[in-house]
C-alpha positions as CSV (number, residue, x, y, z in Angstrom):
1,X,-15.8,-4.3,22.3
2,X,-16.3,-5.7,19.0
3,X,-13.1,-5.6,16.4
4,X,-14.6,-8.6,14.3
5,X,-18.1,-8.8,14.1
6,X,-18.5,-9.2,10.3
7,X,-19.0,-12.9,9.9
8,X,-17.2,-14.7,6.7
9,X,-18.8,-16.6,4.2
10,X,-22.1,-16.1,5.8
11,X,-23.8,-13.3,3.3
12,X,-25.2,-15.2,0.0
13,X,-25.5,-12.2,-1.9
14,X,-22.2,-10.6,-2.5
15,X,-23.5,-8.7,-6.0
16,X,-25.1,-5.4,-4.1
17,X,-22.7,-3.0,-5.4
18,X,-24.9,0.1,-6.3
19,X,-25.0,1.1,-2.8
20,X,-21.5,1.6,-2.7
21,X,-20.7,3.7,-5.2
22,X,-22.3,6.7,-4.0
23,X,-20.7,10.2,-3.8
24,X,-20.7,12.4,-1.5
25,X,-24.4,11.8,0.1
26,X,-25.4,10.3,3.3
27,X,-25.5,12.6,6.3
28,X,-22.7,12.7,8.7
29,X,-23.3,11.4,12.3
30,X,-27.0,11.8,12.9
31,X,-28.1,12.8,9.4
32,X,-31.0,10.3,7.9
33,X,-29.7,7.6,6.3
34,X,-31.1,6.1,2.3
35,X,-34.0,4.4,4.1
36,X,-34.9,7.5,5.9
37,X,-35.7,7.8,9.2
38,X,-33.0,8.9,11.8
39,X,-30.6,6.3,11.1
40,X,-26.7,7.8,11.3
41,X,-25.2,7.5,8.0
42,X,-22.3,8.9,6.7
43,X,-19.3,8.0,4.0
44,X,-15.4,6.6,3.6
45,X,-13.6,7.1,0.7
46,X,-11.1,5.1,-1.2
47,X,-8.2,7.1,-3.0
48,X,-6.1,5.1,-5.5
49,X,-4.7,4.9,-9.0
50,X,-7.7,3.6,-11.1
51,X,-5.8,4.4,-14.6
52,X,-2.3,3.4,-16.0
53,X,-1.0,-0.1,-15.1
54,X,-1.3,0.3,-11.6
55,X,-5.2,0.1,-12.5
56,X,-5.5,-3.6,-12.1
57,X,-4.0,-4.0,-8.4
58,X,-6.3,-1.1,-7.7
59,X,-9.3,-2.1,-8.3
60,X,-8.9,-5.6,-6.1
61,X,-8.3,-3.2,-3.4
62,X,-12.0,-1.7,-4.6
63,X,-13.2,-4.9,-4.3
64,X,-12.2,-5.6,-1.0
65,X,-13.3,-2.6,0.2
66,X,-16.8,-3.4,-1.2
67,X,-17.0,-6.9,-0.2
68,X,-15.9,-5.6,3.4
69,X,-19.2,-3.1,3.3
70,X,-21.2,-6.0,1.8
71,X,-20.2,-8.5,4.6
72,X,-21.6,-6.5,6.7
73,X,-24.7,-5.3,4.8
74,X,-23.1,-1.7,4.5
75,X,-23.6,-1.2,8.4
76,X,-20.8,-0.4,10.8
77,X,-22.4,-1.7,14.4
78,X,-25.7,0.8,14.0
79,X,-24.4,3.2,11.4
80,X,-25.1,3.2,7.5
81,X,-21.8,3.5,5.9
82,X,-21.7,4.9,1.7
83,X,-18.5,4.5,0.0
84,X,-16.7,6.7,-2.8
85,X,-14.0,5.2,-5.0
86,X,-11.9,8.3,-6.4
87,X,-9.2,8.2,-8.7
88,X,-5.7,9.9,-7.9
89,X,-4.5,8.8,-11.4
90,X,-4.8,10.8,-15.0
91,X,-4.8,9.2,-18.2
92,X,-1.7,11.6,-19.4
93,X,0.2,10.7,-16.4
94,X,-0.7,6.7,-16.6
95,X,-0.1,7.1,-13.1
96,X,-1.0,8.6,-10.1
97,X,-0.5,12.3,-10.4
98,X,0.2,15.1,-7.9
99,X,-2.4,17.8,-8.8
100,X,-5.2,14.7,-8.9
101,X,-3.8,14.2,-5.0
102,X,-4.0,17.6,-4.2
103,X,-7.3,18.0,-5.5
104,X,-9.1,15.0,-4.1
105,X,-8.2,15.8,-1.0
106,X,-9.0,18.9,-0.5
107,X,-12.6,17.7,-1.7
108,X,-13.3,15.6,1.0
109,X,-11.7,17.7,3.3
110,X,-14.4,20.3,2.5
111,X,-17.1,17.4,2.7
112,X,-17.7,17.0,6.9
113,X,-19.8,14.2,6.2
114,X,-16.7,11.7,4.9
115,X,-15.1,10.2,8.1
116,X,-12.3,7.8,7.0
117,X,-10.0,7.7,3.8
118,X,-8.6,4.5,2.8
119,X,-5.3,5.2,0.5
120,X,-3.5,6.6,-1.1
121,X,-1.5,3.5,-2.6
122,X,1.5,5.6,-3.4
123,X,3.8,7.1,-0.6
124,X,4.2,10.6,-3.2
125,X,0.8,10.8,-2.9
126,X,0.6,10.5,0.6
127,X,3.0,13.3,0.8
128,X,0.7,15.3,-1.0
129,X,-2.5,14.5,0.8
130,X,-1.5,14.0,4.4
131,X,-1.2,17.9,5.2
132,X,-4.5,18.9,3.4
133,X,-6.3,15.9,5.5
134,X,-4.7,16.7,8.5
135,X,-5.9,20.3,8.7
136,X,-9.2,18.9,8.3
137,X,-8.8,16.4,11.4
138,X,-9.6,13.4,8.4
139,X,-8.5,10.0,9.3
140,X,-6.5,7.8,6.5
141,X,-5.2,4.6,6.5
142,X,-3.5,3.2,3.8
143,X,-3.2,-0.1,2.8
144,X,0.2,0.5,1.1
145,X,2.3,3.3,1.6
146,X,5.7,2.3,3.2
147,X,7.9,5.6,2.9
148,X,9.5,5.9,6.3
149,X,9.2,9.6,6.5
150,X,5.9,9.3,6.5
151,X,5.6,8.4,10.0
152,X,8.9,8.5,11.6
153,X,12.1,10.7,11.3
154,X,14.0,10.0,7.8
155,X,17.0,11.2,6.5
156,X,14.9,14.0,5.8
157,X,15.5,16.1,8.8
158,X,11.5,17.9,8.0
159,X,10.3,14.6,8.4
160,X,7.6,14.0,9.2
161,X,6.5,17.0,10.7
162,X,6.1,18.1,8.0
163,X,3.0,16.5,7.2
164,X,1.3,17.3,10.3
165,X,0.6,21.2,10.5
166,X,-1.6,20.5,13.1
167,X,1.1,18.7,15.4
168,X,-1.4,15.7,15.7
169,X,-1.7,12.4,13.8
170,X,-4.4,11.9,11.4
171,X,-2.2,9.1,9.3
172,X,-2.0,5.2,9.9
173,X,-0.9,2.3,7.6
174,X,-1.4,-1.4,8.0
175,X,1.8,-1.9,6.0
176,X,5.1,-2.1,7.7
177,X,7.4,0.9,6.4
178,X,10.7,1.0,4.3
179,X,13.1,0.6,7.3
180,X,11.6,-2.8,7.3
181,X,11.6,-3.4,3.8
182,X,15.4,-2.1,2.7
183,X,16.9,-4.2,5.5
184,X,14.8,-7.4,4.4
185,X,16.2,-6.8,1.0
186,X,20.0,-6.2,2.5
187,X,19.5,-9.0,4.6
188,X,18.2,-11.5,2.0
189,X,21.2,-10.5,-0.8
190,X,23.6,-11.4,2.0
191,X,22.0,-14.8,2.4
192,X,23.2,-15.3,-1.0
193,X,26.2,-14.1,-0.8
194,X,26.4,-10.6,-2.4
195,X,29.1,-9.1,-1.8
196,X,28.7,-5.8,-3.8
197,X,25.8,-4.4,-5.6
198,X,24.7,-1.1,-7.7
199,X,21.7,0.7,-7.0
200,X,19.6,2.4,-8.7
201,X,16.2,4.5,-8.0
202,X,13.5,6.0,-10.0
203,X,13.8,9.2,-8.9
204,X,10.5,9.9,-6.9
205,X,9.5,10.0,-3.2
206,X,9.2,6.2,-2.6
207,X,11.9,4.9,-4.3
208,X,14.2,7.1,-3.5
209,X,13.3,6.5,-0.1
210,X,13.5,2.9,-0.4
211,X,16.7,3.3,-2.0
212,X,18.4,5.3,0.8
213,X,17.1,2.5,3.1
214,X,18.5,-0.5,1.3
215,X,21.4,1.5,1.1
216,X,22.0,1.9,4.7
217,X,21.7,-1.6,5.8
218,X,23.3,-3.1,2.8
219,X,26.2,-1.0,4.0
220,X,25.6,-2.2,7.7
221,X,25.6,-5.5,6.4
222,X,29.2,-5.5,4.8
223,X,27.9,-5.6,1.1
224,X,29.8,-2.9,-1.3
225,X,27.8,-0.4,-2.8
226,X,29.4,0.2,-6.4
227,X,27.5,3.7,-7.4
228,X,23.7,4.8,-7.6
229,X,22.0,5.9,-10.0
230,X,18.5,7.7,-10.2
231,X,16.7,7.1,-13.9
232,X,14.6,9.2,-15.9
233,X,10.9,7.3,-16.0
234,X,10.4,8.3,-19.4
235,X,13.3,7.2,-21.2
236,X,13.5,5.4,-24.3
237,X,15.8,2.9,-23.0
238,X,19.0,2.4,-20.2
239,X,21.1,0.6,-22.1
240,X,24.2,3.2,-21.4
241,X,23.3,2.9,-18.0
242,X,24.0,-0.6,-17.6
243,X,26.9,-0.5,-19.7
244,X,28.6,1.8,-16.9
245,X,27.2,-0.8,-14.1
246,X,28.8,-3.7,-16.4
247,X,32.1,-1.9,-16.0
248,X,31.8,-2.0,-12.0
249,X,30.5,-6.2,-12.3
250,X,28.5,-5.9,-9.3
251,X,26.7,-9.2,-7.6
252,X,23.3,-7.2,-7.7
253,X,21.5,-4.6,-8.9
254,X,18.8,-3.0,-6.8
255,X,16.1,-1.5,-8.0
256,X,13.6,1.1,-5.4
257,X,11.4,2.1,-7.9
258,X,7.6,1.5,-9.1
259,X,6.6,-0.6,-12.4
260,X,5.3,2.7,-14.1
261,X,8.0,4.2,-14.0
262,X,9.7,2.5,-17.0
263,X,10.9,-1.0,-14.6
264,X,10.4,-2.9,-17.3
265,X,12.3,-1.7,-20.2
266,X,14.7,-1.5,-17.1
267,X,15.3,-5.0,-16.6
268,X,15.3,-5.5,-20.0
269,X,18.3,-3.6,-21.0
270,X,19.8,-4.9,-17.6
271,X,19.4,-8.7,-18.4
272,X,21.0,-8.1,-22.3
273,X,23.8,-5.9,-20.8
274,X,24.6,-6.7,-17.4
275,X,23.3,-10.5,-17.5
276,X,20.7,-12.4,-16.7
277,X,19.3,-12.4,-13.1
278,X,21.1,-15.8,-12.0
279,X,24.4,-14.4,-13.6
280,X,23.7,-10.8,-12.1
281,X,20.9,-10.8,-9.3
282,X,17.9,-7.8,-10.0
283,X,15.9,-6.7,-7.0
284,X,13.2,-4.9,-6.6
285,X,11.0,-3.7,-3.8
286,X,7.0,-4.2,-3.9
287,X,6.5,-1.4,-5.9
288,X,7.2,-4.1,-8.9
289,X,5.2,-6.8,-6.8
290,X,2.2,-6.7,-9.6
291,X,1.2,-8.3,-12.7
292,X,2.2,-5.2,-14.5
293,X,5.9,-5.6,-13.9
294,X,5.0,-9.1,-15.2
295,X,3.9,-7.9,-18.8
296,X,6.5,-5.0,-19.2
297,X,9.8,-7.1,-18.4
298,X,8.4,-10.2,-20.2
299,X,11.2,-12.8,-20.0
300,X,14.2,-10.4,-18.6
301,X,11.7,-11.0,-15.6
302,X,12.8,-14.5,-15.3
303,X,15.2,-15.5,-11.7
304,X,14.1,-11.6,-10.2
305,X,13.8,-11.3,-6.5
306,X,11.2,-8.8,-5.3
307,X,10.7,-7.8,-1.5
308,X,7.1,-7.4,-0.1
309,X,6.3,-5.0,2.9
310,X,4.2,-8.1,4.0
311,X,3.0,-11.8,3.2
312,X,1.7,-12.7,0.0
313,X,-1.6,-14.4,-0.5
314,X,-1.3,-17.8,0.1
315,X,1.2,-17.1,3.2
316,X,-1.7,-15.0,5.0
317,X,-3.8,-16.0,8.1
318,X,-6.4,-18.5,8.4
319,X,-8.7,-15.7,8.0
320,X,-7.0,-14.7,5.4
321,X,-7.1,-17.3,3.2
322,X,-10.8,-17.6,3.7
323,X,-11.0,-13.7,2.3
324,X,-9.2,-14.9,-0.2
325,X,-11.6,-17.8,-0.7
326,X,-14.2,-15.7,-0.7
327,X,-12.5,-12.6,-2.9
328,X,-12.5,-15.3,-5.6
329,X,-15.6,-16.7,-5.4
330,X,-17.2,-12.7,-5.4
331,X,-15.5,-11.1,-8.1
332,X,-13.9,-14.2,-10.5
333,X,-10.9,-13.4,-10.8
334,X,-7.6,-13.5,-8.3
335,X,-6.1,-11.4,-5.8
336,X,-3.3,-8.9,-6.1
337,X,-0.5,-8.1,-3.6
338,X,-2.1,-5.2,-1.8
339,X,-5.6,-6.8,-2.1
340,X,-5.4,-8.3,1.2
341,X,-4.1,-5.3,2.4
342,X,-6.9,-3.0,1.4
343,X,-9.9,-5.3,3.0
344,X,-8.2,-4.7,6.3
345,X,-7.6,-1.5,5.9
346,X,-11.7,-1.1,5.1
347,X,-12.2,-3.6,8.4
348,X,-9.7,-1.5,10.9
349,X,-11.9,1.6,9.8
350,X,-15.5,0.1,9.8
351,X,-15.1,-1.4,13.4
352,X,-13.4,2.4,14.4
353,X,-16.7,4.1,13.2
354,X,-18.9,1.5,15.4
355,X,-16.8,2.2,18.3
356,X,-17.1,5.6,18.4
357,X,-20.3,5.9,17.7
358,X,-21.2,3.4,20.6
359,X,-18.8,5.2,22.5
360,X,-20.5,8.9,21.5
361,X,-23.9,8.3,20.2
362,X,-22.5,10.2,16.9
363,X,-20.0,9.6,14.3
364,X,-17.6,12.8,14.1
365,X,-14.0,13.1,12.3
366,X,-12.3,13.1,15.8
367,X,-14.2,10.2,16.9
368,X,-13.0,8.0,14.7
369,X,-9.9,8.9,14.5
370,X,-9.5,8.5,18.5
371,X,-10.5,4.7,17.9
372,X,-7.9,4.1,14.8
373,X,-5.5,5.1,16.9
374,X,-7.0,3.0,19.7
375,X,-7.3,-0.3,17.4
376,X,-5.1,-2.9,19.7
377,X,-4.5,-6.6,19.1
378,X,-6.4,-6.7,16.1
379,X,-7.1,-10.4,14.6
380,X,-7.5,-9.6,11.2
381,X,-6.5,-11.4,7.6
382,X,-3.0,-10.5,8.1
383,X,-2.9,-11.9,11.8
384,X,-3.1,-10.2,15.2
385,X,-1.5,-6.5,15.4
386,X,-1.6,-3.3,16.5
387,X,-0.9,0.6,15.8
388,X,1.4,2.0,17.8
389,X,1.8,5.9,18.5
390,X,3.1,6.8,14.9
391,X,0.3,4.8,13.2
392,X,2.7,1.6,12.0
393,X,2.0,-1.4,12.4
394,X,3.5,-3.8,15.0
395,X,4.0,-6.6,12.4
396,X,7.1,-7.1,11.1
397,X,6.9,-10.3,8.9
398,X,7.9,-9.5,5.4
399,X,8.7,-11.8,2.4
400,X,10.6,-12.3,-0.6
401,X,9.4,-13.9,-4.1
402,X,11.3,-15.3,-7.1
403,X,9.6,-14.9,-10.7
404,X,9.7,-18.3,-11.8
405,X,8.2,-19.3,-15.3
406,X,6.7,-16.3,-15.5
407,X,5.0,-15.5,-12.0
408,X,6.2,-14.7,-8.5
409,X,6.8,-17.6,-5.9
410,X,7.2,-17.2,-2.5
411,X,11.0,-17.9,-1.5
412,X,10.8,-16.9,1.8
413,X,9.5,-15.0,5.3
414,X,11.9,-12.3,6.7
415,X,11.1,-11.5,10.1
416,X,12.4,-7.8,10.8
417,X,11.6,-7.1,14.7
418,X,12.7,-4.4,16.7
């Protein structure tokens, strides 16, 4: 069985991109592939935010997904593979929007010749597209979502059968979920010291999510929670909001919540208010873990800690770091947190489409998502793993990061087994 049989490094033309971008052609399993003949081709799609500030971040996970194709000259084993980048985003939104979900998914799941879905990058989305995918027997795996509903039960007592009308699993991340993340978050504040914090949530699927988790294990944990608050995306500003958190003088504020959804102007009014983030301590999960968050909190960002669902960059494999390496050397510019994330994603679903068609003789829907399922011990850029029945990931290293003169530095590695 081969998991890894793209070979690093070893390609000297990385620049091919026009054979990626190609929608919706290719024939499914045995159709004739774009150099004719009966060569099995058929298509993956990536589903992301491509407008707003969430664009940048996004498009490194593009990349990775095309330099994963390129790597291996578009060919999973003997099957031509065309990929589609669609945008869940609208330019009224800035962000990813729910109709856009809706609508992209019930596309593809029209369109027998896709196989695999990489995305969505937000969990809200996911919400939206896991049903619609799963009564079309499509395949995801997302590089980022971390909802816990998602994939196991929640507070939520619908989830998440709710998102499987079928009763079987279509959905796998290679992201550890927000069980993991809230109690790194809990855990880490009590290494400081924390003894009572406020939190605060942006109102939408994910960080409300988050939220309750953080909530749960700070409260495990002995740390005080003061009051919570969910905020209005939109507002102008929150500055009567954290005049009412001054009042309760907590250690911490947490924050479960995306960048887009007005963090910045957040952390502003919390740094002039409350204090600044080595008087007060702001957290924030890795839905701020971006350069965005960067330009909309300007200074107030300075002393922040931010959670990641994973390892940053330069904390990642061997293998890793050479994708990095390589990422750099491709496209000129630098990776994002969920770049890493995205190439393996591509990589877990490439080497499911060889296996099942050397395992079938076609590529079907059900194929591959029998191998996703099946992926076991995979050595990969962010180490050696597996999915388990629910479609997590085994890992369970996460880390924290300090924004330090204006960027985020790696503080530390929380590991959050079982």
């Amino acid at each position: 069985m081969s998991r890894r049989r793209r070979k690093m490094g070893m390609l000297a033309v990385l620049g091919i991109a026009s054979a990626l971008m190609i929608a919706g052609c290719g024939g499914g399993g045995q159709g004739e592939g774009e150099e004719g003949g009966d060569q099995p081709t058929v298509t993956i799609v990536s589903d992301l935010p491509l407008q707003g500030s969430s664009r940048p971040q996004n498009e490194t996970i593009v990349n990775a997904i095309k330099l994963a194709l390129e790597q291996r000259d578009n060919m999973a084993g003997d099957v031509r593979v065309n990929y589609t980048s669609q945008d869940n985003a609208t330019a009224q939104a800035g962000q990813w929007d729910e109709a856009k979900c809706a609508e992209n998914a019930q596309t593809a799941a029209q369109d027998e010749e896709i196989v695999a879905w990489i995305g969505p990058f937000n969990s809200g989305c996911a919400a939206v597209e896991i049903p619609i995918l799963n009564e079309a027997g499509l395949g995801m795996v997302s590089p980022a979502n971390t909802l816990l509903g998602l994939t196991k039960p929640s507070p939520d007592p619908t989830e998440p059968d709710k998102y499987y009308p079928t009763g079987e699993r279509n959905y796998l991340r290679v992201i550890p979920a927000d069980d993991k993340q809230g109690r790194a978050g809990a855990l880490w504040l009590d290494d400081e010291g924390v003894e009572s914090v406020f939190i605060i949530d942006d109102r939408q699927v994910y960080g409300q999510g988050l939220a309750d988790q953080f909530e749960q294990n700070a409260e495990e944990l002995g740390i005080e929670v003061l009051g919570r608050e969910g905020i209005d995306g939109t507002a102008s500003n929150y500055r009567s909001l954290m005049t009412r958190i001054a009042d309760e003088q907590p250690d911490a504020i947490y924050y479960g919540g995306i960048t887009q959804n007005n963090a910045g102007q957040l952390i502003r009014d919390k740094v002039s208010i409350v204090g600044d983030n080595e008087e007060v301590i702001f957290m924030g999960p890795d839905g701020i873990f971006e350069e965005a968050f960067l330009e909309a909190a300007g200074e107030s960002a300075e002393g922040a800690y931010v959670t990641f669902g994973g390892l940053p960059p330069e904390k990642l494999s061997e293998e890793g770091q050479a994708f990095v390496e390589e990422y750099r050397d491709t496209y000129g510019g630098d990776v994002e947190a969920y770049t890493a994330y995205g190439y393996e994603a591509a990589n877990v679903v490439l080497d499911a489409i060889e296996r099942a068609y050397d395992e079938n003789g076609e590529v079907t829907r059900e194929g591959v998502l029998e191998q996703l399922f099946a992926t076991e011990d995979y050595e990969g850029v962010l180490g050696t793993w597996s999915f388990d029945e629910d479609g997590d990931t085994t890992l369970t290293e996460l880390s924290g990061q300090r924004i330090e003169g204006g960027e985020f530095t790696f503080d530390r590695t929380i590991d959050i087994s079982e």
